[in-house]
Every structure is written in C-alpha cells, then in structure tokens.
N, C-alpha and C positions, 0 to 999 in steps of 0.2 A: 486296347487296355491302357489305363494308365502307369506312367511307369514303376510305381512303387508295388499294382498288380503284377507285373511282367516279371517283375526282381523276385518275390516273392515266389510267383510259380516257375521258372527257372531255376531257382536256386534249389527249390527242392524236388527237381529233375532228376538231378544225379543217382537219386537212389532206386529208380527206374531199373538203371542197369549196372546194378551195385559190382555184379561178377567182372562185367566190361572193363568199367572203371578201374578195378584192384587188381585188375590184369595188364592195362595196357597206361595205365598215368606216369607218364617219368617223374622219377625221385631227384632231387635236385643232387648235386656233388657233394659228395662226403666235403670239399674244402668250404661250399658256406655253411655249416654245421658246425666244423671244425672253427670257424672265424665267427659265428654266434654265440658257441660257449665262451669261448677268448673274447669276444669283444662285450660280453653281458656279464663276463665275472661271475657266470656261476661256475658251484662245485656240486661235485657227486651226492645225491639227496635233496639238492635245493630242490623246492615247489616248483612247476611250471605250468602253466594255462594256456592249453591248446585251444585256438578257436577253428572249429569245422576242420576235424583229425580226418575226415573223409574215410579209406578204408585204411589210414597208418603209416601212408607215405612219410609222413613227416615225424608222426608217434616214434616210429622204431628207431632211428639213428636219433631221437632224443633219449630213450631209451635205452640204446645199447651207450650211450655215455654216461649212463646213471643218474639222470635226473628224473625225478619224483615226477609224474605226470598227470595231471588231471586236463584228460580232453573230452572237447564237446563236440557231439554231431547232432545234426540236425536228423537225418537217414537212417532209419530202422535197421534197415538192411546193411548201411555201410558203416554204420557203428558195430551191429553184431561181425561181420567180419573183419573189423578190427581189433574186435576183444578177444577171438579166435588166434588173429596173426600175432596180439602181443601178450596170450595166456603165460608166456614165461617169464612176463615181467610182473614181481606182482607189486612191485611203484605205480604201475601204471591205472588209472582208472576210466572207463568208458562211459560218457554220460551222455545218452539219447535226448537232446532237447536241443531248441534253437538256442543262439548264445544268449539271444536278449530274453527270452522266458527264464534261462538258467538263474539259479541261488547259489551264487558263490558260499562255501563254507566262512567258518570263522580266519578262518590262516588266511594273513594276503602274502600272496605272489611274490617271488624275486623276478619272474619275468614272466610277458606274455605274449605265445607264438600266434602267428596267423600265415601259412603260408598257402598261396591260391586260394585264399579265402575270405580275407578282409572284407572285400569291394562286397559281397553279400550282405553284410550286415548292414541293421538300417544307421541310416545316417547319424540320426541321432546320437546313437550310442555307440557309434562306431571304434570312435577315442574315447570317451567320456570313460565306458564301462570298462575298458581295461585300465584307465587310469585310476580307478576308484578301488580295482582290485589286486593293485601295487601294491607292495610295501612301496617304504621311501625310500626313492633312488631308487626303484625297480624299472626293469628296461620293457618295451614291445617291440620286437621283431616282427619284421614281415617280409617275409620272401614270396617272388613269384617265379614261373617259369614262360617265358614267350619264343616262340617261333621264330627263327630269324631264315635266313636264304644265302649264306656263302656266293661266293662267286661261281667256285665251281659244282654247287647245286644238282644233279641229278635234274636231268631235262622234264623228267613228270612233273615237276613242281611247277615249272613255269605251262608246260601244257594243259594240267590239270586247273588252273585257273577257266578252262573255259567251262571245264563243268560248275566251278560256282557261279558263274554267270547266268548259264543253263538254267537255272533255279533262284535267279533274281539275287544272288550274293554277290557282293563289289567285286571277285575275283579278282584283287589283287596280292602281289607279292610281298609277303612277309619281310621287314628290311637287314639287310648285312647285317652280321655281328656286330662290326664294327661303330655302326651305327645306333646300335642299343646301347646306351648310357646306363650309371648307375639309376635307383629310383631314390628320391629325396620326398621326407614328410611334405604334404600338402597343410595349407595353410590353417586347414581345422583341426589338423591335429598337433601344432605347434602350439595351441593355446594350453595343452595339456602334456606335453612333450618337448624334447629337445633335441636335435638328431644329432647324434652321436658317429657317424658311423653307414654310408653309405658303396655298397659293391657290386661287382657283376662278375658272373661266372660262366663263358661259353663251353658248352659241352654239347658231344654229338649221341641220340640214342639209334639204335637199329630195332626196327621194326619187321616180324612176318609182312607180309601182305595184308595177310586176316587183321592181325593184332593192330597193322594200319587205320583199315577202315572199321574196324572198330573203336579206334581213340575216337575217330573223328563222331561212331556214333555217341558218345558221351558230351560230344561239347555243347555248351548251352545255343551257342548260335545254329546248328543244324537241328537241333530237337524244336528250335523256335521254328522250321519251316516246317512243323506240320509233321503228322505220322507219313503221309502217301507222297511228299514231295521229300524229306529226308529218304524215306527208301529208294526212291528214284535217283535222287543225286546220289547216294551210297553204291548204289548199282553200278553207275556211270562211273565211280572212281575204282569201282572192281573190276570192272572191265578194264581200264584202261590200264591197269596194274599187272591183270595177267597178260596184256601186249608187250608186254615189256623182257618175258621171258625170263624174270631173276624172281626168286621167291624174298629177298629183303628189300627194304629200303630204308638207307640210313636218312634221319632228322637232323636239323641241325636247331638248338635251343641255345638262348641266354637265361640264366637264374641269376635274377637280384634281390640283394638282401640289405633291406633299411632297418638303423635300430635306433633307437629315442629312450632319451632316460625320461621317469618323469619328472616334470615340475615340482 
C-alpha cells in the first residue's frame, strides 16, 4: 500500500481494541501537564482542542485542572468510552470525527493538545489547522510517550527481541533514557509556530503480564503484521513471560512535551 493508505488504515486501528487500549495506554506524568498549563498560560475555563483524546488519557488531567475541552476522536468506540471516563466533567466535550473532517465552532482556542497523536494527521493540515484554530498567541502542545531500556533493564527485554525478529520486526532495543532528548518543532511547523518550550519526562510503568501483551496488541506496528502473525508473536511473548516466574513487568518510558506559540 501506499503510504498515505497504510497511515490512514493504522490509524484507525486503534479502535479495534478500544477496551485494550483504555486499559493498558500509559498516561504521561502529572509534571508535563503540570509544566503545559504553566508554560501555555492557560487558566481554569480556558478552551482547549484536543486532537485524537483516544480513550482520555490525556482528556482527564486536562480536565481535572479545569480547562474547557473540546476533544476529537477519530474511534467510535474509543471516543464513547471516553465520554463514559469523563461524564463528570461537563467542560468537557467528545467529538467522533477525524481532526481533518472536523468543524471547529466559532470560539478559537487558547491552545491546542495533540498527545501520541499528531504524526496521524495528514500532513497537510497537520500545523496548518491548528494554527487556524488559535486565537492570537495561542499555543499547540504535543507530547509523546517512547520506550526507552535503562541499563539495568529486566533481561526479557533484551531476550524478547528475538521474538520480533521471529516475525520479520527489526528487534532492536529501545534506546537509554538518557539518550532520549527533548522533542523540538519540525521544520513545517515553524512556518506556523514558534517553539517556546521543549521537555522530557522519564518515568517507569508496571505492567500485569496480561496487561503487557496486550499494550503490545494495540500498537500500530504489530497490528501491521497481520491478524495470524501478530497472534503468533503475541503468543511467543506469553510464553516467554510466564518463564520468567513474576507476574509483573516494570517499562521504563520517556514523555516529551513540545509547545509553539503561534505566529
């Protein structure tokens, strides 16, 4: 497929296994939320524009600091069990649609979130349409979350490489902490932006076993190998999970968060 097909059907993957996903997605640390309201200058009530709220990872601690939220999901399913997780908020509003189909209202933005979710949208409009639904001097945030490997790692991670291999995946090792930098605006969105403000956040989650390989069934790279080869490598990481004799496994992730005022 070409790759503007492959983005497209991936992306709207997720809602496959909407329950999956709202179970096992880490939440970035309350300190870049903490350091996105401080460094975007909003206050309690301000608008904000969620792009791909997914199932509210990101919604609720926007949320629980009281700003006004209008998020967009692409996912039937992972939009409705986000208006479920955030029915006690009622700033909050859930809108089923892709970002780029979406009709902004008449109010523009004081800022606009995208966290794990940017890189979906299409290119075009990637910068373009949140900068259009700025006020002036409105900020876009974007955080992500990535994988890193510590030193001292739990040995399954570097063994379990051989099962991505198994299945035709690079099987390599996710890099140190240390060596995930912050993230800084890319060159197409400075035409529309100006980065204000770039961080990183290491932090460690603990996982069931289950709740493991179930993250891993959510991510877009193992849903691309196919229904009967994702089950098979899925397999092959359960296995090798209950050798191991511990029913957890702690991850170790960096969250960065880049923000750009507009132009």
């Amino acid at each position: 497929m070409e790759s503007e097909d492959v983005r497209l059907e991936l992306r709207a993957g997720f809602d496959l296994a909407a329950d999956l996903y709202d179970r096992t997605r880490p939440v970035c640390p309350a300190a870049l939320f903490d350091d996105l309201i401080r460094l975007t200058e909003l206050r309690p009530g301000d608008p904000v524009l969620e792009i791909g709220c997914g199932t509210g990872q990101a919604t609720l601690p926007l949320a629980k600091r009281g700003l006004r939220v209008t998020a967009v999901e692409l996912g039937a399913e992972l939009a409705e069990l986000a208006r479920k997780k955030l029915a006690g908020f009622p700033t909050v509003t859930v809108a089923t649609s892709s970002f780029e189909a979406w009709t902004p209202d008449a109010s523009p933005y004081s800022a606009v979130v995208a966290v794990n979710s940017l890189h979906w949208v299409d290119p075009e409009l990637r910068y373009a349409k949140p900068a259009q639904v700025l006020k002036p001097g409105g900020y876009l945030a974007v955080g992500s979350c990535l994988w890193a490997t510590p030193v001292d790692a739990d040995p399954f991670f570097d063994q379990v490489q051989e099962d991505y291999r198994a299945v035709g995946l690079p099987g390599t090792l996710p890099p140190m902490p240390e060596m995930i930098g912050p993230s800084h605006l890319p060159a197409d969105a400075q035409v529309y932006f100006e980065e204000v403000a770039a961080r990183r956040y290491p932090f460690e989650v603990s996982f069931s076993a289950q709740d493991y390989v179930d993250n891993l069934a959510t991510q877009s790279g193992i849903r691309q190998l196919g229904e009967e080869m994702a089950r098979d490598f899925l397999e092959r990481v359960s296995r090798r999970l209950a050798a191991r004799g511990r029913s957890d496994i702690v991850t170790s992730l960096v969250a960065v968060l880049t923000i750009g005022r507009a132009r």
